[in-house]
Backbone as a ProteinNet text record, in pm:
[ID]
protein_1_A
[PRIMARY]
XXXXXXXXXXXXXXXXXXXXXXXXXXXXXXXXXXXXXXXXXXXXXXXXXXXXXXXXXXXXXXXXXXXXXXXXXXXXXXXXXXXXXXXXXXXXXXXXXXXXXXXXXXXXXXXXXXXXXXXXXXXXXXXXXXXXXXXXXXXXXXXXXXXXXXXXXXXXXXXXXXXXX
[TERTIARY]
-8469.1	-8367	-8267.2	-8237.5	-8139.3	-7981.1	-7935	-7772.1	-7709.2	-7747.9	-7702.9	-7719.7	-7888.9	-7893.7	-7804.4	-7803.3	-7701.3	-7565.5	-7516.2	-7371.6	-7408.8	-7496.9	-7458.2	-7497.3	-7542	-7555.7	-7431.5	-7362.9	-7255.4	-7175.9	-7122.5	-7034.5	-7102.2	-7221	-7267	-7252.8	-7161.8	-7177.1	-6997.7	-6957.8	-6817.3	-6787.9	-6809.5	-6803.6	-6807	-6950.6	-6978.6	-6862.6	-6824.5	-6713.6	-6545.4	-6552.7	-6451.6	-6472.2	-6581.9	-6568.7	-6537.4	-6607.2	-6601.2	-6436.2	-6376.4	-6215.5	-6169.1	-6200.2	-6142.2	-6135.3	-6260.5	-6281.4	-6186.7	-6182.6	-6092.4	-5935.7	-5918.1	-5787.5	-5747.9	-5834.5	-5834.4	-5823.7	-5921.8	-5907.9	-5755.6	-5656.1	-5540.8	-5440.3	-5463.6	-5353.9	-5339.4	-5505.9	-5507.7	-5469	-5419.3	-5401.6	-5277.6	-5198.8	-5034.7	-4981.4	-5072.6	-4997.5	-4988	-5174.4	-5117.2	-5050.4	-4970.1	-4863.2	-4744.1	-4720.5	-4597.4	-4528.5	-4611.8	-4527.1	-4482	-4519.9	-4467.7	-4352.3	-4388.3	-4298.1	-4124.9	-4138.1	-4048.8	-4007	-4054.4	-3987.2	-3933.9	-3994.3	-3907.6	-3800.2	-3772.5	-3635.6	-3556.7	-3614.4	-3508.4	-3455.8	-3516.4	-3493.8	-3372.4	-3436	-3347.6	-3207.2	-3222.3	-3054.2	-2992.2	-3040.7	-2933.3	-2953.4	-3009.9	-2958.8	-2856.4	-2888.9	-2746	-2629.9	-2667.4	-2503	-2421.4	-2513.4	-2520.3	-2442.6	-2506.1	-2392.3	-2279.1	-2280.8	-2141.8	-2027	-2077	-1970.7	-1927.7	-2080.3	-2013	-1891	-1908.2	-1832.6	-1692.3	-1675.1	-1601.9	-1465.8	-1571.6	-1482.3	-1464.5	-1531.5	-1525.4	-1399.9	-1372.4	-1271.6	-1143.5	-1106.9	-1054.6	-1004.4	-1109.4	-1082.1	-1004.6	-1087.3	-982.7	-838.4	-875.5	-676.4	-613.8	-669	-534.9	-534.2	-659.4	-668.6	-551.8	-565.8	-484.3	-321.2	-300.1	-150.3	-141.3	-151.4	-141.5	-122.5	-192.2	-176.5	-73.7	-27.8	41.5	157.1	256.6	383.3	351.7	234.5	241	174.9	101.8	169	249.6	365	472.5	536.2	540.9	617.8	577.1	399.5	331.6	410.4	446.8	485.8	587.7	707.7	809.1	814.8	742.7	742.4	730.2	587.9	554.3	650	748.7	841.2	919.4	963.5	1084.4	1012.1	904.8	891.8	864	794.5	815	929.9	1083.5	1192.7	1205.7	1192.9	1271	1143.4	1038.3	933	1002.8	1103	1175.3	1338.9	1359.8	1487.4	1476.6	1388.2	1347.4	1303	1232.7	1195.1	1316.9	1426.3	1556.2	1597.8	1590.7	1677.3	1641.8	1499.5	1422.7	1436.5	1436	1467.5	1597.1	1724.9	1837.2	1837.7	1748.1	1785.5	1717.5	1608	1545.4	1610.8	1691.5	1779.9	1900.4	1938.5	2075.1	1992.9	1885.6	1826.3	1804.6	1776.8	1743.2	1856.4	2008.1	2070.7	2178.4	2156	2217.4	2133.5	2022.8	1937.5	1974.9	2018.4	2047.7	2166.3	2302.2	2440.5	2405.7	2361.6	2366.7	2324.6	2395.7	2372.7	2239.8	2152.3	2047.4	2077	2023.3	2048.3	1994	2000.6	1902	1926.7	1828.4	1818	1846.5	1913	1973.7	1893.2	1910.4	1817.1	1807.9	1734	1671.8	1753.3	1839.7	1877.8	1758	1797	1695	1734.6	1624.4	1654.6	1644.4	1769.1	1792.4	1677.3	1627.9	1520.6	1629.8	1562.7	1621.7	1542.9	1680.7	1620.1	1489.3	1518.2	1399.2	1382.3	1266	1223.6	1240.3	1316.4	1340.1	1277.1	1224.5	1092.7	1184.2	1156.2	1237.4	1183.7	1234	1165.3	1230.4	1154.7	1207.7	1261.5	1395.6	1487.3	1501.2	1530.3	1530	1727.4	1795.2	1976.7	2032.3	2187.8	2239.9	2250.4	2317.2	2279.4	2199.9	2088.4	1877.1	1898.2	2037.2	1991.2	2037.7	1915	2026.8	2114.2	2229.4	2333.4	2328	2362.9	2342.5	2379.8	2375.4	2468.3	2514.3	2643.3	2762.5	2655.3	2597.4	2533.7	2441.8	2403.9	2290.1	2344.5	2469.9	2527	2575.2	2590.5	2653.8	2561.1	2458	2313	2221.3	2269.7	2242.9	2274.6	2256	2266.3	2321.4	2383.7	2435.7	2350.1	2259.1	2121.5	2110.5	2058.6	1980.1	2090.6	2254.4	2313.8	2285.3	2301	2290.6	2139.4	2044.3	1913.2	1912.5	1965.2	2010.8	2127.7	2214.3	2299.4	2255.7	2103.7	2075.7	1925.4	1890	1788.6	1883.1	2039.1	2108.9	2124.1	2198	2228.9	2097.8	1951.1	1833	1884.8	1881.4	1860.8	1950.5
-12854.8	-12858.6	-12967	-13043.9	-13105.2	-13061.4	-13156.9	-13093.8	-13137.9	-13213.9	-13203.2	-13088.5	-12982.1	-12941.2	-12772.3	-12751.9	-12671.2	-12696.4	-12836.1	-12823.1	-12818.8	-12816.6	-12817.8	-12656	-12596.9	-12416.7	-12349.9	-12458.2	-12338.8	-12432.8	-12542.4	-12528.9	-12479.3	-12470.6	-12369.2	-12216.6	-12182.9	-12020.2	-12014	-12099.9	-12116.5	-12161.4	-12208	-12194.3	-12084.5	-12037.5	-11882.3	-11810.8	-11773	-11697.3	-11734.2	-11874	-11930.4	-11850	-11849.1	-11811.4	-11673.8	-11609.9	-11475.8	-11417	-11490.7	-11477.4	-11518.3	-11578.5	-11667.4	-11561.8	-11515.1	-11389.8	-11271.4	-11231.4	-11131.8	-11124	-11274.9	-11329.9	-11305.9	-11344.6	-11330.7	-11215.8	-11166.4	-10983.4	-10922.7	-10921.4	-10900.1	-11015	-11084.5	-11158.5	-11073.4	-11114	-10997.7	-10910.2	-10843.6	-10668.9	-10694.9	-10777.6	-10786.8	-10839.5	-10976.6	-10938.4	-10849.7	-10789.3	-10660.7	-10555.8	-10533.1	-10499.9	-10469.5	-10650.9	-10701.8	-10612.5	-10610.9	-10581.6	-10402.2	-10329.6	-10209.7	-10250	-10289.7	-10307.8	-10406	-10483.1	-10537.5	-10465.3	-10329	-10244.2	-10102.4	-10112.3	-10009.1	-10088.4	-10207.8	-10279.2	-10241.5	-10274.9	-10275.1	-10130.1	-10035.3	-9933.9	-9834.5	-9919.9	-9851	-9968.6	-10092.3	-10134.9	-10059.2	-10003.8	-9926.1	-9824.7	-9772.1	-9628.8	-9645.3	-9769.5	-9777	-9849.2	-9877.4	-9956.4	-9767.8	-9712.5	-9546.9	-9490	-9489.6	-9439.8	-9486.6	-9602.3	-9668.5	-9630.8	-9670.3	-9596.9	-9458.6	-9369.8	-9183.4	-9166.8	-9263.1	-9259.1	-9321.4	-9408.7	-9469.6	-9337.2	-9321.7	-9189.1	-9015.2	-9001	-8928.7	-8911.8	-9093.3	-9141.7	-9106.1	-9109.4	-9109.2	-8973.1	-8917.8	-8778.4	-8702.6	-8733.3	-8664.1	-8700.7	-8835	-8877.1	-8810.9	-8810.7	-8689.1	-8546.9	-8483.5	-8381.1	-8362.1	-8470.2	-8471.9	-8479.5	-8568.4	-8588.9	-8446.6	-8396.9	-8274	-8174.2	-8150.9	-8082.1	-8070.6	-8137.5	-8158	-8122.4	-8124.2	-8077	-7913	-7878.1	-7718.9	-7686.5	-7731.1	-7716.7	-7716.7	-7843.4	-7825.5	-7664.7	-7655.1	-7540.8	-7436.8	-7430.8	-7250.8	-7252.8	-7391.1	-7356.5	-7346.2	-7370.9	-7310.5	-7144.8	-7114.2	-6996	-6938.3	-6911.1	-6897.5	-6872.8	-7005.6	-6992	-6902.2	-6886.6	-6782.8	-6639.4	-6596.4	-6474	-6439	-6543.3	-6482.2	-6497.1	-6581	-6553	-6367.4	-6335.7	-6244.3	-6114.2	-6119.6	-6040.3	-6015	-6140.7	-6149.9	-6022.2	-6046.5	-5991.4	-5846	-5802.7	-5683.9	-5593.7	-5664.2	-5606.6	-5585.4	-5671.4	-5644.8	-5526	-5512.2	-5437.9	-5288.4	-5275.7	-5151.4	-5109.1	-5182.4	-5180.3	-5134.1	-5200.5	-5144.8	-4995.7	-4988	-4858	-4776.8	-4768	-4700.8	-4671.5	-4738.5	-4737.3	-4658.8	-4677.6	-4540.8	-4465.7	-4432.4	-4220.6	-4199.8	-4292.6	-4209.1	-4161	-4254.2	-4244.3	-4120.4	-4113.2	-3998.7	-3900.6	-3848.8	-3769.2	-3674.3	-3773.9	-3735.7	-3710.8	-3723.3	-3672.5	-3526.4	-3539	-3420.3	-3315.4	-3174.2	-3041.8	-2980	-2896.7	-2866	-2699.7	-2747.2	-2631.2	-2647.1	-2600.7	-2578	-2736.9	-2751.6	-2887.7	-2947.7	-3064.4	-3070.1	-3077.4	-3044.2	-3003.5	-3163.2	-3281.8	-3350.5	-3394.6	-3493	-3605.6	-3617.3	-3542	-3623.9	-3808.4	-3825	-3982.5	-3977.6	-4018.7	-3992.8	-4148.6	-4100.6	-4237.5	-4315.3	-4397	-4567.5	-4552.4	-4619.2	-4624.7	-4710.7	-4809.5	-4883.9	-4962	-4961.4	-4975.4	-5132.6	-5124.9	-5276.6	-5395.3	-5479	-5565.6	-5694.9	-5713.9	-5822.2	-5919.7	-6072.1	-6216.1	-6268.9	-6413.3	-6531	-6579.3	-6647.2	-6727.2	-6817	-6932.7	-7045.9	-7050.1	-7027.7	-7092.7	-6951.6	-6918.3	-6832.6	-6851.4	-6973.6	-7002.2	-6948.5	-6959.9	-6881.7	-6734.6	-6669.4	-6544.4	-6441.2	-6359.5	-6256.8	-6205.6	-6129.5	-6059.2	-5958	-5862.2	-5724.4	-5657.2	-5531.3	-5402.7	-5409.4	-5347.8	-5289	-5124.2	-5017.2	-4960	-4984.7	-5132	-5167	-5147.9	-5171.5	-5237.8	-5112.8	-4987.7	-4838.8	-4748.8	-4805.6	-4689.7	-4745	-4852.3	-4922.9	-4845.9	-4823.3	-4786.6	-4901.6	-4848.2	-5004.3	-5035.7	-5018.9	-5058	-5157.5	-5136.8	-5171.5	-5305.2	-5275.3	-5381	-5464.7	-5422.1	-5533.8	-5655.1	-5556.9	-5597	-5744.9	-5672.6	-5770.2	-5856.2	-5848.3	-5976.5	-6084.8	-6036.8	-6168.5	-6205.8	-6151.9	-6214	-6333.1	-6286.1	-6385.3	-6521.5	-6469.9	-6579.5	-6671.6	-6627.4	-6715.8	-6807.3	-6778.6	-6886.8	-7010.4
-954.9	-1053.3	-1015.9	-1114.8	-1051.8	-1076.1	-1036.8	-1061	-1170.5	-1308	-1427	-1490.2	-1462.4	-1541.2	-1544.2	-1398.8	-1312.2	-1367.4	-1394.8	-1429.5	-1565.8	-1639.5	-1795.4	-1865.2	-1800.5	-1784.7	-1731.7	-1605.6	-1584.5	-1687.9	-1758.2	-1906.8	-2016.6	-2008.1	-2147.1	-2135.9	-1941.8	-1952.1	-1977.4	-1915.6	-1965.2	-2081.9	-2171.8	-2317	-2365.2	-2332.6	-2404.4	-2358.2	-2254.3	-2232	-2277.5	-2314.3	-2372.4	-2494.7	-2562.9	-2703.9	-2734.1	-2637	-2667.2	-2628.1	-2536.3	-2538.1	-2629.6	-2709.1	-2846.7	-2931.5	-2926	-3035.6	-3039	-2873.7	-2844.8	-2926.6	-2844.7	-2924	-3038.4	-3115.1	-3255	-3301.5	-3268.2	-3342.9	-3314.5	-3220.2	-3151.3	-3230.5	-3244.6	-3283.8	-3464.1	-3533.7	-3676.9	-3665.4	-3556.9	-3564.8	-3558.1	-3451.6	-3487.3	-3610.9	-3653.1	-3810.1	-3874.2	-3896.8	-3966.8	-3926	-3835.9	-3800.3	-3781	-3826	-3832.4	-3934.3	-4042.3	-4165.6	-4145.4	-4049.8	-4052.6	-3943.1	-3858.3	-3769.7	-3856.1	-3926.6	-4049.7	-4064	-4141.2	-4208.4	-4153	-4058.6	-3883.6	-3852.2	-3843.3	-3786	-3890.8	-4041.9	-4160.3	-4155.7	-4140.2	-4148.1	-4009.3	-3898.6	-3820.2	-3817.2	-3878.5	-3905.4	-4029.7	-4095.7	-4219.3	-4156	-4073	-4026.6	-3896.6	-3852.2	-3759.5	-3824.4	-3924.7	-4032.5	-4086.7	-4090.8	-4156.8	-4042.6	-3917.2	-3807.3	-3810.1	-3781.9	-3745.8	-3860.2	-4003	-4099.8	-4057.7	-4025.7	-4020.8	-3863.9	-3772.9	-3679.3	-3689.7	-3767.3	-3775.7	-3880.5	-3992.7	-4070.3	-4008.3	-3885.2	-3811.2	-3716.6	-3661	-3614.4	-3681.2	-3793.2	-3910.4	-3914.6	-3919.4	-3929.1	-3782.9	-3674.5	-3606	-3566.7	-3602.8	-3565.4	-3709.4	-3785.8	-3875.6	-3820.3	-3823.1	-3767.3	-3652.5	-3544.6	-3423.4	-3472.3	-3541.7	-3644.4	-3677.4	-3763.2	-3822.3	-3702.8	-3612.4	-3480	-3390.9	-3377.3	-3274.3	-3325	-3397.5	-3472	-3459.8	-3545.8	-3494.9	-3333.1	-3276.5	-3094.8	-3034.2	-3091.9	-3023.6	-3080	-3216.2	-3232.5	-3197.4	-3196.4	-3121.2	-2962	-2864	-2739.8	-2760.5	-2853.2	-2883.3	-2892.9	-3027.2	-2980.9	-2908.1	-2814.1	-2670.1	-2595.1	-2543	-2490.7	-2494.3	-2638.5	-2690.3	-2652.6	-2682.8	-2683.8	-2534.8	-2452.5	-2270.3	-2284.7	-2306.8	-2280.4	-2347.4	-2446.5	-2528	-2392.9	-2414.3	-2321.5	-2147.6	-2122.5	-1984.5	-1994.5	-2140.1	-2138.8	-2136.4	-2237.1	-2287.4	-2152.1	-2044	-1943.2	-1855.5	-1837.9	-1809.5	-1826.2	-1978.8	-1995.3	-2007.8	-1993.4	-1974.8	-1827.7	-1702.1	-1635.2	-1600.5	-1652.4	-1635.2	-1707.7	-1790.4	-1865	-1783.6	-1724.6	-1653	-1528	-1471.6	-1395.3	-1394.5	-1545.2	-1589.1	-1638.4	-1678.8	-1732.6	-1554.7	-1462.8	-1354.9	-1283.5	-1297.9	-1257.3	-1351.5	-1454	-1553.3	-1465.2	-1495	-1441.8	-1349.5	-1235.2	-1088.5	-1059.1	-1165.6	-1171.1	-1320.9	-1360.7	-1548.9	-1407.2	-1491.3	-1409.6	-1471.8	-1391.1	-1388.5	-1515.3	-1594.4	-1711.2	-1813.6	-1895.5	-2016.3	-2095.1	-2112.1	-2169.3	-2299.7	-2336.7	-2457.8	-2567.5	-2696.8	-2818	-2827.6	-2841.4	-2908.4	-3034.1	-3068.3	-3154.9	-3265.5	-3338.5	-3490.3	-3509.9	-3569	-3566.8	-3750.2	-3806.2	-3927.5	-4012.7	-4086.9	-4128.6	-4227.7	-4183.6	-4310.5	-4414.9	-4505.2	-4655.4	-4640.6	-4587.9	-4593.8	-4458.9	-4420.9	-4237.8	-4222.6	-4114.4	-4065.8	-3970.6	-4084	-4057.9	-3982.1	-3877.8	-3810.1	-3911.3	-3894.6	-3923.7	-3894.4	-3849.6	-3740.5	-3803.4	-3761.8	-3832.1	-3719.2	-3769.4	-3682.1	-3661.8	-3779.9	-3729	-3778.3	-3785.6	-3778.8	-3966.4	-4017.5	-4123.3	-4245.2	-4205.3	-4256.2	-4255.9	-4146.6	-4167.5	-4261.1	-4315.1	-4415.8	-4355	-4481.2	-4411.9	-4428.4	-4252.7	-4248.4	-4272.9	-4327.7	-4347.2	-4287.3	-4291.5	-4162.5	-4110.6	-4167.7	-4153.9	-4040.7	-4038.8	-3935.9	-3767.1	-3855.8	-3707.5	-3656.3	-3728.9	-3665.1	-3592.7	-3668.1	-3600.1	-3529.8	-3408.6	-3336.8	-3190.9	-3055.3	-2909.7	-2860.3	-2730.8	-2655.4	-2625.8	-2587.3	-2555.2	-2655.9	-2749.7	-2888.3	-2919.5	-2906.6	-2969.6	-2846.9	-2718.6	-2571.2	-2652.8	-2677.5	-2715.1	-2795.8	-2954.7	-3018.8	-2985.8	-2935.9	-2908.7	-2814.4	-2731	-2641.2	-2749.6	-2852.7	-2913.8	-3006.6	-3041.9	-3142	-3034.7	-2906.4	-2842.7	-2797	-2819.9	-2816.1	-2900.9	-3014.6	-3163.5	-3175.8
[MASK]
+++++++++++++++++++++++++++++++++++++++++++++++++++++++++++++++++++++++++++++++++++++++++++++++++++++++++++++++++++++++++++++++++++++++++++++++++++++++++++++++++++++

C-alpha cells in the first residue's frame, strides 16, 4: 500500500465523520429554532408578569404607608389611654389599700357586739355610666345629688380621676 492511498482513506474517514457532525449540528440547531418561538413567548410572558408585580408592589407600597399614616395617631392615643388607666389602676389600688387599712383599723378600735344592720344602698334614678372626657369643658354637668351620695372614699376617688384630665 502506499502512503497516498492510506492518507486519502484517513480524509475520506474524516470527512465522513465531518459530515455526520454536520448532520448532528443541524438537527440541534432545527430544534432550537423551533424552539425559539416558545421560548419568545415565555420571555414575553414572564416580562408582563413582572411589569404585573412591580405595579401590585408598588400599590401595596401605597397602601401600607396610609395604612401606617392612619395608625399611628390612634397609637399614640391607645398609649395614652394605657397610660391613664395604669395611672387611674395605680390610684385606685392606693386607695383600696388605704381603705383596707382604716376597716382594719376601725375593726380593731369598734367594741365587740352585735353587729350593725347593713346600710341599704338607695338605687339611682338612672345608673351611672362613666365616659371619657378629654377637658373639664366636654364635661356634663352634675347633679348636686351626685355629689351628696358620694363616700369620702368615693369623692377622694373622683377628685384624683378629675385632677388626671
Amino acid at each position: 500500500m502506499t502512503v497516498s492511498i492510506v492518507l486519502d482513506v484517513l480524509v475520506a474517514g474524516l470527512l465522513i465523520a465531518t459530515i455526520v457532525y454536520a448532520a448532528v449540528l443541524d438537527r440541534r440547531i432545527r430544534q432550537l429554532r423551533s424552539t425559539r418561538a416558545e421560548l419568545e413567548t415565555m420571555v414575553v410572558g414572564f416580562n408582563t408578569a413582572t411589569a404585573r408585580a412591580e405595579s401590585a408592589i408598588g400599590d401595596l407600597r401605597m397602601g401600607t404607608e396610609a395604612g401606617s399614616r392612619e395608625l399611628k395617631p390612634l397609637m399614640a392615643n391607645a398609649r395614652q389611654i394605657a397610660d391613664d388607666l395604669a395611672f387611674l389602676v395605680e390610684r385606685g389600688n392606693e386607695l383600696a389599700d388605704r381603705l383596707e387599712v382604716g376597716v382594719g383599723a376601725a375593726r380593731a378600735v369598734a367594741p365587740k357586739g352585735p353587729a350593725p344592720a347593713k346600710p341599704t344602698a338607695r338605687p339611682l334614678a338612672q345608673p351611672i355610666r362613666p365616659k371619657m372626657v378629654r377637658s373639664e369643658a366636654d364635661a356634663p354637668e352634675r347633679p348636686a345629688r351626685f355629689e351628696r351620695d358620694v363616700t369620702d372614699a368615693e369623692h377622694a376617688l373622683l377628685k384624683a380621676l378629675r385632677s388626671v384630665r
